[in-house]
Rosetta silent file (secondary structure, phi, psi, omega in degrees, C-alpha in Angstrom):
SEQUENCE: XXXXXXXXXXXXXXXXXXXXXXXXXXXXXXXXXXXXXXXXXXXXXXXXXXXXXXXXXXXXXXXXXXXXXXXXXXXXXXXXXXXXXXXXXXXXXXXXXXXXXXXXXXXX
SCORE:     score description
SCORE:     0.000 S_00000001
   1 L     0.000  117.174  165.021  -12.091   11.713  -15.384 S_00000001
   2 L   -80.678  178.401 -165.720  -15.069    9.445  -15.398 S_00000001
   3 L   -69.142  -16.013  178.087  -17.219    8.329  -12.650 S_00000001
   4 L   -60.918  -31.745  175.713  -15.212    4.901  -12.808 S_00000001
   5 L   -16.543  149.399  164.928  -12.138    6.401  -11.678 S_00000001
   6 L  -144.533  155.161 -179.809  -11.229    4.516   -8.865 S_00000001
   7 L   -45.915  -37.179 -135.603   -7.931    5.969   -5.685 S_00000001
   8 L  -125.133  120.293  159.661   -5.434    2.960   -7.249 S_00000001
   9 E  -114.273  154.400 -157.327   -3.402    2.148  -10.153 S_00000001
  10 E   -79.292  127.332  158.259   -2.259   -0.805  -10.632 S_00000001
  11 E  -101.312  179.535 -175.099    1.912   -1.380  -10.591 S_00000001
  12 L   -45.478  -50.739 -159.030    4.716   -3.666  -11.661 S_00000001
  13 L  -125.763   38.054  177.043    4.679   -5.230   -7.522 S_00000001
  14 E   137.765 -161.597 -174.972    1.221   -4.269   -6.058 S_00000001
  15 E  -112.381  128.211  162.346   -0.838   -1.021   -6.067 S_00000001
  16 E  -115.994  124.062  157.866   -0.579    2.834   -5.084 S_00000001
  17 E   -79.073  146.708  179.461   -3.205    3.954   -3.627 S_00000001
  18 E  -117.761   94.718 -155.808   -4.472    7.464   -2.952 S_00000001
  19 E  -108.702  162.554  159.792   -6.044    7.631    0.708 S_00000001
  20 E  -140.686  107.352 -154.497   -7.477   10.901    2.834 S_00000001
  21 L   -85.108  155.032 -177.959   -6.865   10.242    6.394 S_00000001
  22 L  -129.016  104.990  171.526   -8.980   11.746    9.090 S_00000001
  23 E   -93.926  156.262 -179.251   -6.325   11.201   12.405 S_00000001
  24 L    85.034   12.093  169.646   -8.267   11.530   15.995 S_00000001
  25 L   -73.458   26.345  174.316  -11.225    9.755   14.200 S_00000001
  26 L    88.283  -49.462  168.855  -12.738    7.902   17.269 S_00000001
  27 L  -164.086  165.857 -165.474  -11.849    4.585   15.202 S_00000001
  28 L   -79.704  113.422  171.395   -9.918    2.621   12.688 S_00000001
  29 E  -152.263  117.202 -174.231  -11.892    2.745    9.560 S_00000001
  30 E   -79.578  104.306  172.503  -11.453    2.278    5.728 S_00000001
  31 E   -83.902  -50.044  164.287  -14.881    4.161    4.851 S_00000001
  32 E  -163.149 -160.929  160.401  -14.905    4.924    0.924 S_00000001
  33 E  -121.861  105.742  133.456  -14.170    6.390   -1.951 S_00000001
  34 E   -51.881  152.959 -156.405  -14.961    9.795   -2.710 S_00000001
  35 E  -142.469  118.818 -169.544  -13.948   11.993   -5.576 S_00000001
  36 L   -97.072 -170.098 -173.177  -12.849   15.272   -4.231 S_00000001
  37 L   -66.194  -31.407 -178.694  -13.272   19.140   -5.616 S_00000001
  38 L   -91.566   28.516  177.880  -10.472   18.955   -7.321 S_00000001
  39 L    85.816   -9.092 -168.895  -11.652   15.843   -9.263 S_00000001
  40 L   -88.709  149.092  173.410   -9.289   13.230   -7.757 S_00000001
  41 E   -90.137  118.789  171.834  -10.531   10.206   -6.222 S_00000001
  42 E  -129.058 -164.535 -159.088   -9.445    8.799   -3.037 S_00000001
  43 E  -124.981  108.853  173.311  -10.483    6.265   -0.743 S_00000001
  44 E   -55.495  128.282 -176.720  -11.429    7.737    3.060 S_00000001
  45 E  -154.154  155.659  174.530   -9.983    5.999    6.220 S_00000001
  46 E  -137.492  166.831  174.449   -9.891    7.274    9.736 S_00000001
  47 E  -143.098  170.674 -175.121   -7.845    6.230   12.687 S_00000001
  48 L   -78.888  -34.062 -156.788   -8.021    6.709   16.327 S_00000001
  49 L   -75.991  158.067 -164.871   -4.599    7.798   16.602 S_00000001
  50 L   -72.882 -151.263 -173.940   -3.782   11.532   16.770 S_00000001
  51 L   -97.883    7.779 -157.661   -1.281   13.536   13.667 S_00000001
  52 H  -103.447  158.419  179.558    1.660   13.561   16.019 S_00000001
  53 H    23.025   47.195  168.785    5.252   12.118   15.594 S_00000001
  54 H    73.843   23.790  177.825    4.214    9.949   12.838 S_00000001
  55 H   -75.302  -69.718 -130.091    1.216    7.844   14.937 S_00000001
  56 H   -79.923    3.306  165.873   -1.771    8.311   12.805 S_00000001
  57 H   -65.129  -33.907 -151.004    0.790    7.165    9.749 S_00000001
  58 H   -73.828  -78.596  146.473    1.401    4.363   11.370 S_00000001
  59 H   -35.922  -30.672  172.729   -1.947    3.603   12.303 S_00000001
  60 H   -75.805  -59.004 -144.112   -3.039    3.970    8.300 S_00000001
  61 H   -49.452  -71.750  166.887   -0.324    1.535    7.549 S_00000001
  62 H   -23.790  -73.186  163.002   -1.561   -0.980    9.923 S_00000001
  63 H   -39.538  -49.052  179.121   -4.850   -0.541    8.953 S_00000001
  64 H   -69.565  -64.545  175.817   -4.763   -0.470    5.158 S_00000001
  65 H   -15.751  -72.420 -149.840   -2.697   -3.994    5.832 S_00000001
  66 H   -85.536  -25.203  155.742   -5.121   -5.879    7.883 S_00000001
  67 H   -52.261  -48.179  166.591   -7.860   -4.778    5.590 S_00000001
  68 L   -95.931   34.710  176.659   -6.357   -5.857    2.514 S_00000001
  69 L    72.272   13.913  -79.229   -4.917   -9.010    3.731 S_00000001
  70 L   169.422  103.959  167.400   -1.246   -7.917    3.450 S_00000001
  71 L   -30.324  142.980  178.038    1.676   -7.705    6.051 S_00000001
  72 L   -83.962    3.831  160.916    2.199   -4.026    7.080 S_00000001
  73 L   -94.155   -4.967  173.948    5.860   -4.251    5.629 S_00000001
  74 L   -82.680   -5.795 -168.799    4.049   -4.627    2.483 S_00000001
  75 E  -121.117   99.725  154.480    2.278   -1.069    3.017 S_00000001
  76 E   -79.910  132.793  143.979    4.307    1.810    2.834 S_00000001
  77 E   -35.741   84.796 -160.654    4.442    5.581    3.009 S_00000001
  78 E  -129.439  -56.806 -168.271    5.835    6.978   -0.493 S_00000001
  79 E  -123.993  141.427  169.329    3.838   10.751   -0.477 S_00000001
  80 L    91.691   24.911 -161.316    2.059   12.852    2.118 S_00000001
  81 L   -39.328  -41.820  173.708    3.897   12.285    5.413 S_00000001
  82 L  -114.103   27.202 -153.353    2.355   15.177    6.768 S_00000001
  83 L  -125.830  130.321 -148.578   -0.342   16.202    4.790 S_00000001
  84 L   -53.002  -27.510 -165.525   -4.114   14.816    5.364 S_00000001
  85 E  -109.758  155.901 -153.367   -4.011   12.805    1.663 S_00000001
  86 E  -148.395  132.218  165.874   -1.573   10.262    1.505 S_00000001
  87 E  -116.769  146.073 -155.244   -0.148    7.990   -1.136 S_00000001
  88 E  -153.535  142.653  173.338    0.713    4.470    0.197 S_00000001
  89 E   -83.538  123.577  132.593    2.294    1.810   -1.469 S_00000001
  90 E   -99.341  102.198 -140.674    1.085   -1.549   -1.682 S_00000001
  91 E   -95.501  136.562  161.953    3.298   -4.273   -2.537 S_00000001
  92 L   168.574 -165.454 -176.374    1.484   -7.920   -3.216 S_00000001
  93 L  -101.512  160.103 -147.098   -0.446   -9.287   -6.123 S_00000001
  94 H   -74.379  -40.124 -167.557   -2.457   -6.319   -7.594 S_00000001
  95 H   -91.752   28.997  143.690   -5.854   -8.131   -8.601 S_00000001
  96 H  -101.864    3.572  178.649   -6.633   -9.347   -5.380 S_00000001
  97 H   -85.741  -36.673  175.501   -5.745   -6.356   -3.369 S_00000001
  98 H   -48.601  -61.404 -171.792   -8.178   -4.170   -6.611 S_00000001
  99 H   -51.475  -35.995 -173.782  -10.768   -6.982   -5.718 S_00000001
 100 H   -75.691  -24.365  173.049  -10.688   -6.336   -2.305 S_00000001
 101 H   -89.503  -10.198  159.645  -10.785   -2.686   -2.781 S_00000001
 102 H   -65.342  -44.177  161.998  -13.900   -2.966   -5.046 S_00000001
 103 H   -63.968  -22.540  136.427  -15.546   -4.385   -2.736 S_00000001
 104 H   -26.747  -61.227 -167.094  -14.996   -1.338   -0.413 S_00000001
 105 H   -56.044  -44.359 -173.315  -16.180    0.889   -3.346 S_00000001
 106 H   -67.701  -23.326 -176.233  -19.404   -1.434   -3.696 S_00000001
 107 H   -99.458   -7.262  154.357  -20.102   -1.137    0.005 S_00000001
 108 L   -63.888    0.000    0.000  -19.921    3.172    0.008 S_00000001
């Protein structure tokens, strides 16, 4: 993997993204991207809401939306329901939701 890597590939109807959620994190925040031990990269977000009965899911969804401009029926769940790293679906067109996520990367 090179250092270029970036959490997203691009698909046929949007982007999946590879996020690692921190729930009970004080506040709603898309922070970066990091590249983790086991070499994959994903892109850090925290939310206020706790892990329970699908809030802090919820809360990502939401978030990841209003950050990339997007309805939250366009941002889906597809891997990780319960498990801190999370693959999320984004359905719109892919290079301005990439642009918008580079500029995240450029501001980490």
């Amino acid at each position: 993997m090179g250092s270029s890597e970036r959490p997203w590939r691009v698909t046929s109807d949007g982007i999946l993204l590879s996020v690692q959620l921190t729930p009970r994190g004080g506040r709603d925040a898309v922070e970066r991207v990091e590249r983790l031990a086991d070499g994959e990269s994903v892109l850090k977000a925290r939310v206020r809401a706790p892990a329970s009965e699908g809030e802090a899911n919820a809360a990502l969804l939401k978030l990841l939306a209003r950050t990339l401009g997007v309805a939250v029926r366009d941002v889906s769940l597809v891997g990780g329901a319960t498990a801190r790293r999370k693959r999320i679906k984004v359905a719109g067109p892919a290079a301005a939701l990439v642009a918008t996520l580079e500029k995240i990367c450029a501001m980490s």
